[in-house]
PAKOLNU-287063 format. One line per field, with one value per atom (N, C-alpha, C): residue in one letter; x, y negated, z; residue number from 1. Coordinates in Angstrom, 1 decimal. Each point is the difference from the previous one (the first is absolute). Example, Ala and Ser with C-alpha at 12.3 -4.5 7.8 and 13.67 -1.06 7.14 Angstrom:
2
vexmar A  A  A  S  S  S $
c1 13.2  -0.9  0.9  -0.4  0.9  -0.8 $
c2 5.7  -1.2  -1.2  -1.1  -1.1  -1.1 $
c3 7.8  0.0  0.0  -0.7  0.0  0.8 $
lumvex 1  1  1  2  2  2 $
***
This chain:
102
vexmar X  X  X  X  X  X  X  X  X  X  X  X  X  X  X  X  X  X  X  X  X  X  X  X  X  X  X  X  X  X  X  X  X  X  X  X  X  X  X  X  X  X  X  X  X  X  X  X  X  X  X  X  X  X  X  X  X  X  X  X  X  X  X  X  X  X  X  X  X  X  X  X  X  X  X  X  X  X  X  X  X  X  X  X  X  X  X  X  X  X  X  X  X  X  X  X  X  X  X  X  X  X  X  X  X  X  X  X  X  X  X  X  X  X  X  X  X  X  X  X  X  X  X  X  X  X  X  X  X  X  X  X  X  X  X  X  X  X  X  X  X  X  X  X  X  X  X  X  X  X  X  X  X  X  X  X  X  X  X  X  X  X  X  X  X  X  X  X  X  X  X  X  X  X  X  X  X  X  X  X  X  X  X  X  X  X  X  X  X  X  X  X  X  X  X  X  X  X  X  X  X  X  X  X  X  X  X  X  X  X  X  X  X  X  X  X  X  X  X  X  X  X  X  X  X  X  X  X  X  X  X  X  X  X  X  X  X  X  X  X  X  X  X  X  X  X  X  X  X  X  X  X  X  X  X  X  X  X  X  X  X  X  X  X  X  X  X  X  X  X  X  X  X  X  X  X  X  X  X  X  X  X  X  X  X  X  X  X  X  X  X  X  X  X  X  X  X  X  X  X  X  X  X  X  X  X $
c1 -2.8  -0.5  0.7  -0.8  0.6  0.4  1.0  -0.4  0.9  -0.6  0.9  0.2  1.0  0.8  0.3  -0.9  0.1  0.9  1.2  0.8  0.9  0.8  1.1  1.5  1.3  1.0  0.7  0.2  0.2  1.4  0.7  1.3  -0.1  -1.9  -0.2  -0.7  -0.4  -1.1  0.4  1.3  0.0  -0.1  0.7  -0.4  -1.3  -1.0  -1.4  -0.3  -0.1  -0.1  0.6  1.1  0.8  -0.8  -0.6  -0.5  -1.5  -0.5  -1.3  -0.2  1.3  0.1  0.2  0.8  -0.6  -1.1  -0.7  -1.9  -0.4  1.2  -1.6  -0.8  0.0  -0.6  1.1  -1.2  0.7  -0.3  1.0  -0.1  0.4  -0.7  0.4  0.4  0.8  0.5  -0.1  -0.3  -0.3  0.2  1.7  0.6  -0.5  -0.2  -0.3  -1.3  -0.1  -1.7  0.1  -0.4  0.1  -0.9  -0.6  -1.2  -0.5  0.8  -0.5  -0.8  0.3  -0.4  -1.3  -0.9  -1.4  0.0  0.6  -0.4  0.6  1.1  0.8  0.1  -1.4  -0.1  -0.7  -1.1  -0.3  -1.3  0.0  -0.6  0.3  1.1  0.4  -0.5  0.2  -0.5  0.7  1.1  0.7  0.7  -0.3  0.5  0.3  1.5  0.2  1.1  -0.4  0.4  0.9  1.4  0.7  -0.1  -0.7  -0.3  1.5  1.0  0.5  0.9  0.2  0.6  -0.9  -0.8  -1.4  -0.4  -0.7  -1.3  -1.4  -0.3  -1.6  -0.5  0.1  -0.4  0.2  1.0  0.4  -0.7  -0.4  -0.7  -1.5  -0.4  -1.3  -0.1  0.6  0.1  -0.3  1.0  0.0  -1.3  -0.3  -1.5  -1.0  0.0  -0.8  -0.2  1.0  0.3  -0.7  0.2  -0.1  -2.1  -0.6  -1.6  -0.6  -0.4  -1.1  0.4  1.2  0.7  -0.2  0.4  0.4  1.4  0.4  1.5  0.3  0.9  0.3  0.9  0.0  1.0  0.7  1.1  0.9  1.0  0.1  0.9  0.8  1.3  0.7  0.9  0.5  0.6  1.8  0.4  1.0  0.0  1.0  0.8  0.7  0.8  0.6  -0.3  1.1  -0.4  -0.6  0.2  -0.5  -1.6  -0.2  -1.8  -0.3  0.5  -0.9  -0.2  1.1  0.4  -1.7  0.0  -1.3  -0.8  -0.8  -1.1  0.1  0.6  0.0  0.2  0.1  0.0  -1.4  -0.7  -1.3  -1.2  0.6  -1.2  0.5  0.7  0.2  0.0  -0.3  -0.6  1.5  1.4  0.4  1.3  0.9  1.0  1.3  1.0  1.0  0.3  0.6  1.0  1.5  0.3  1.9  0.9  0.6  0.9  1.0  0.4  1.2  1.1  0.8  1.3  0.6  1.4  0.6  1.5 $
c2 0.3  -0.8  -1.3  -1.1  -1.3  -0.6  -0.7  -0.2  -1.3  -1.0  -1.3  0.0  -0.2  -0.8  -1.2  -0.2  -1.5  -0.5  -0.5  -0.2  0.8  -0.1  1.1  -1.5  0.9  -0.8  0.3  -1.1  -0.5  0.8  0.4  1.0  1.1  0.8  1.0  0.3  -0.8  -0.2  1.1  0.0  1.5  1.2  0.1  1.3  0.6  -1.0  0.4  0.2  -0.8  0.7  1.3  0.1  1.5  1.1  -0.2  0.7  0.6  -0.9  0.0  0.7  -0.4  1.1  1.2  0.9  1.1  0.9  -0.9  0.0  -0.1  0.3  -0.7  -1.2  -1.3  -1.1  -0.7  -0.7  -1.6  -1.0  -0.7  -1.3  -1.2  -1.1  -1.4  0.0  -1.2  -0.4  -1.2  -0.7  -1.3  -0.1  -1.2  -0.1  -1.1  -0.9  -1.6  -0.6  -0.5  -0.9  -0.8  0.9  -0.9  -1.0  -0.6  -0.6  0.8  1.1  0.9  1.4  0.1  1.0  0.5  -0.9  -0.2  1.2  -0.4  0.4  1.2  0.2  1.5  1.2  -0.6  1.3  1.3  -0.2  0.6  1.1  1.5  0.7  1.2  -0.1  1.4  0.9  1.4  1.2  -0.3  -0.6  -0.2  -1.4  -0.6  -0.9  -0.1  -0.3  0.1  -1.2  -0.7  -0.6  0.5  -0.8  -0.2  -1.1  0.1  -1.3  -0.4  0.4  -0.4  -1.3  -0.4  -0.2  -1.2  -0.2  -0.3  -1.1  -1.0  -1.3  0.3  0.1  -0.3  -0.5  -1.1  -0.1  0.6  0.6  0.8  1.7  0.2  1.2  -0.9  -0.6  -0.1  -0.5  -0.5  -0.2  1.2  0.9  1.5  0.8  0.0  1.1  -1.2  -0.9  -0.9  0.4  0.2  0.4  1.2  1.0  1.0  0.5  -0.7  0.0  0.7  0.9  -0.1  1.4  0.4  1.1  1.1  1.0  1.3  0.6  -1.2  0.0  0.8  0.6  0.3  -1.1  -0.6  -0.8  1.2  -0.1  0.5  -0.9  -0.2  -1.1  0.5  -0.5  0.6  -1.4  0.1  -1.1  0.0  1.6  -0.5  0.1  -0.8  0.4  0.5  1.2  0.7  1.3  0.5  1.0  1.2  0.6  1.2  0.0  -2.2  -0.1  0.2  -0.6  0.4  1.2  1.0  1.1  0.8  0.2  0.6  -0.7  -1.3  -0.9  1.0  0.3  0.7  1.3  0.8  1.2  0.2  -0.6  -0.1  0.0  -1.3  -0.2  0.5  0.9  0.6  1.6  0.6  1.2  1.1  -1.0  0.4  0.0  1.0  0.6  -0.6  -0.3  -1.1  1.0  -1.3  1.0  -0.3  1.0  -0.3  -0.4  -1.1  -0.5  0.9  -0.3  1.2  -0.3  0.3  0.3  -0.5  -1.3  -0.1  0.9 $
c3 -2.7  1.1  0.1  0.3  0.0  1.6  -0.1  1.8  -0.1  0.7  0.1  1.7  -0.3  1.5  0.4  1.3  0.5  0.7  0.4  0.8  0.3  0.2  0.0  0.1  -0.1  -0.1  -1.6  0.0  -1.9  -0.4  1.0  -0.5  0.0  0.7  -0.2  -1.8  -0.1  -1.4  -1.0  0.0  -1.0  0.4  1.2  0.8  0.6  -0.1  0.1  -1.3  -1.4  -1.3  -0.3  0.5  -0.5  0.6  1.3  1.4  -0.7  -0.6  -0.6  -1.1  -0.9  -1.0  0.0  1.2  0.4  0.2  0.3  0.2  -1.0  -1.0  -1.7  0.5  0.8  0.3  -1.2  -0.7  -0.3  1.0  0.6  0.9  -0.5  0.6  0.5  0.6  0.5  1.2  0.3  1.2  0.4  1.0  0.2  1.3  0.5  -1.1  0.4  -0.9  0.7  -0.5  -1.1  -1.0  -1.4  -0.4  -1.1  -0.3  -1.1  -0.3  -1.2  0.9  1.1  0.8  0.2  -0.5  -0.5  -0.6  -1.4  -1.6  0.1  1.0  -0.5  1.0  0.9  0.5  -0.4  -0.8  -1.0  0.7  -0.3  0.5  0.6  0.9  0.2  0.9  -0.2  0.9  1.3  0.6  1.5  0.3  0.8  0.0  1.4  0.3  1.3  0.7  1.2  0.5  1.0  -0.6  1.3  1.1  0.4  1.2  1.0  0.1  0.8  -0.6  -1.4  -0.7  -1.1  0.8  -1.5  0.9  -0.5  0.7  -0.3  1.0  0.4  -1.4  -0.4  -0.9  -1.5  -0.1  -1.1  0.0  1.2  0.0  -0.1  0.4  -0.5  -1.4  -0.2  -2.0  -0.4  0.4  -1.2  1.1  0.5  0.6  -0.6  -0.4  -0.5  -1.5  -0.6  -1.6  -0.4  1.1  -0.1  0.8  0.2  0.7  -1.0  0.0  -0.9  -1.2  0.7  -0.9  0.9  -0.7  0.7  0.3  0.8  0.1  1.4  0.8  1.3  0.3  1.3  0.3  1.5  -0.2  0.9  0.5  1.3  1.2  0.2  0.2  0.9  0.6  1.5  0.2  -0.2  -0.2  -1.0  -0.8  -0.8  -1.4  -0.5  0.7  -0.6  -0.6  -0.7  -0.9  0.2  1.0  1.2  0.0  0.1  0.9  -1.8  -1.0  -1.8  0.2  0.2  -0.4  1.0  1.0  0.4  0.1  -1.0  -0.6  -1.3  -0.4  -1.6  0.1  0.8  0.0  0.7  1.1  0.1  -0.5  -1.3  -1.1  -1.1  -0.1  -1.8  0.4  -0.9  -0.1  -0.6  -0.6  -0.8  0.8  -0.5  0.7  -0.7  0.8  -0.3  -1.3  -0.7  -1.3  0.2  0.1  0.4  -1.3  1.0  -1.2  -0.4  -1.3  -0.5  0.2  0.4  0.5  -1.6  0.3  -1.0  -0.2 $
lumvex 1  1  1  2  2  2  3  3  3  4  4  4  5  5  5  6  6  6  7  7  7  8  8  8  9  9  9  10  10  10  11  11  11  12  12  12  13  13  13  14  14  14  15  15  15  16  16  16  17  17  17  18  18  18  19  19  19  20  20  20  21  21  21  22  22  22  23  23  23  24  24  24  25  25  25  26  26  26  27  27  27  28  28  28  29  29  29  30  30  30  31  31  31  32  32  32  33  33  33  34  34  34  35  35  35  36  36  36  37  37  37  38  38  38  39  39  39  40  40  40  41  41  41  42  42  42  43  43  43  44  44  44  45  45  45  46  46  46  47  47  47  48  48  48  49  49  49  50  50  50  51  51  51  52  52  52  53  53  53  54  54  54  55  55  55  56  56  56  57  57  57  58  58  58  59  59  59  60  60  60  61  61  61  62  62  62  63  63  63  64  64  64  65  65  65  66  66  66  67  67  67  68  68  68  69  69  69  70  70  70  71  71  71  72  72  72  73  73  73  74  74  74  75  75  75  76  76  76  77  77  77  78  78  78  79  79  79  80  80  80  81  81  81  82  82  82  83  83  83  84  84  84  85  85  85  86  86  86  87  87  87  88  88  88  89  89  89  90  90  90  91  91  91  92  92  92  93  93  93  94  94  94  95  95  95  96  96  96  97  97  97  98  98  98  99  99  99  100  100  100  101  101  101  102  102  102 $
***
């Protein structure tokens, strides 16, 4: 499952990729308003907005990208890990896989 992330805070960026790869999700991430943002949002099965953290205009860019797909969009007004964490346990069918103990 693919899922890009809109807004969020830029020191979280790995910890929502790491959070995702639990979920078997490959993710994007997008803190700030690129001009490539267009081109790289691509087609994914979840795409979810952090709005508290995001511009008006940068969420309508990516739900703009994304029209015309069969994408789910999921909001949430925070950004932290807790609000991903039940957006992806809601939309994935698949059960965390536990990291291995070093």
């Amino acid at each position: 499952m693919s899922v890009v992330i809109v807004g969020g805070n830029e020191c979280m960026v790995r910890q929502y990729i790491d959070l995702c790869k639990k979920y078997n999700c490959r993710a994007k991430v997008f803190c700030k308003m690129h001009d490539g943002l267009k081109n790289k949002v691509g087609n994914p099965d979840l795409m979810v907005l952090l709005t508290n953290t995001t511009s008006h205009k940068m969420v309508r860019c990516a739900i703009s990208e994304i029209k015309g797909q069969n994408t789910v969009v999921a909001r949430s007004h925070s950004s932290s890990i807790s609000a991903l964490k039940n957006i992806l346990e809601a939309h994935t069918a698949q059960e965390v896989t536990p990291c291995p103990k070093s």
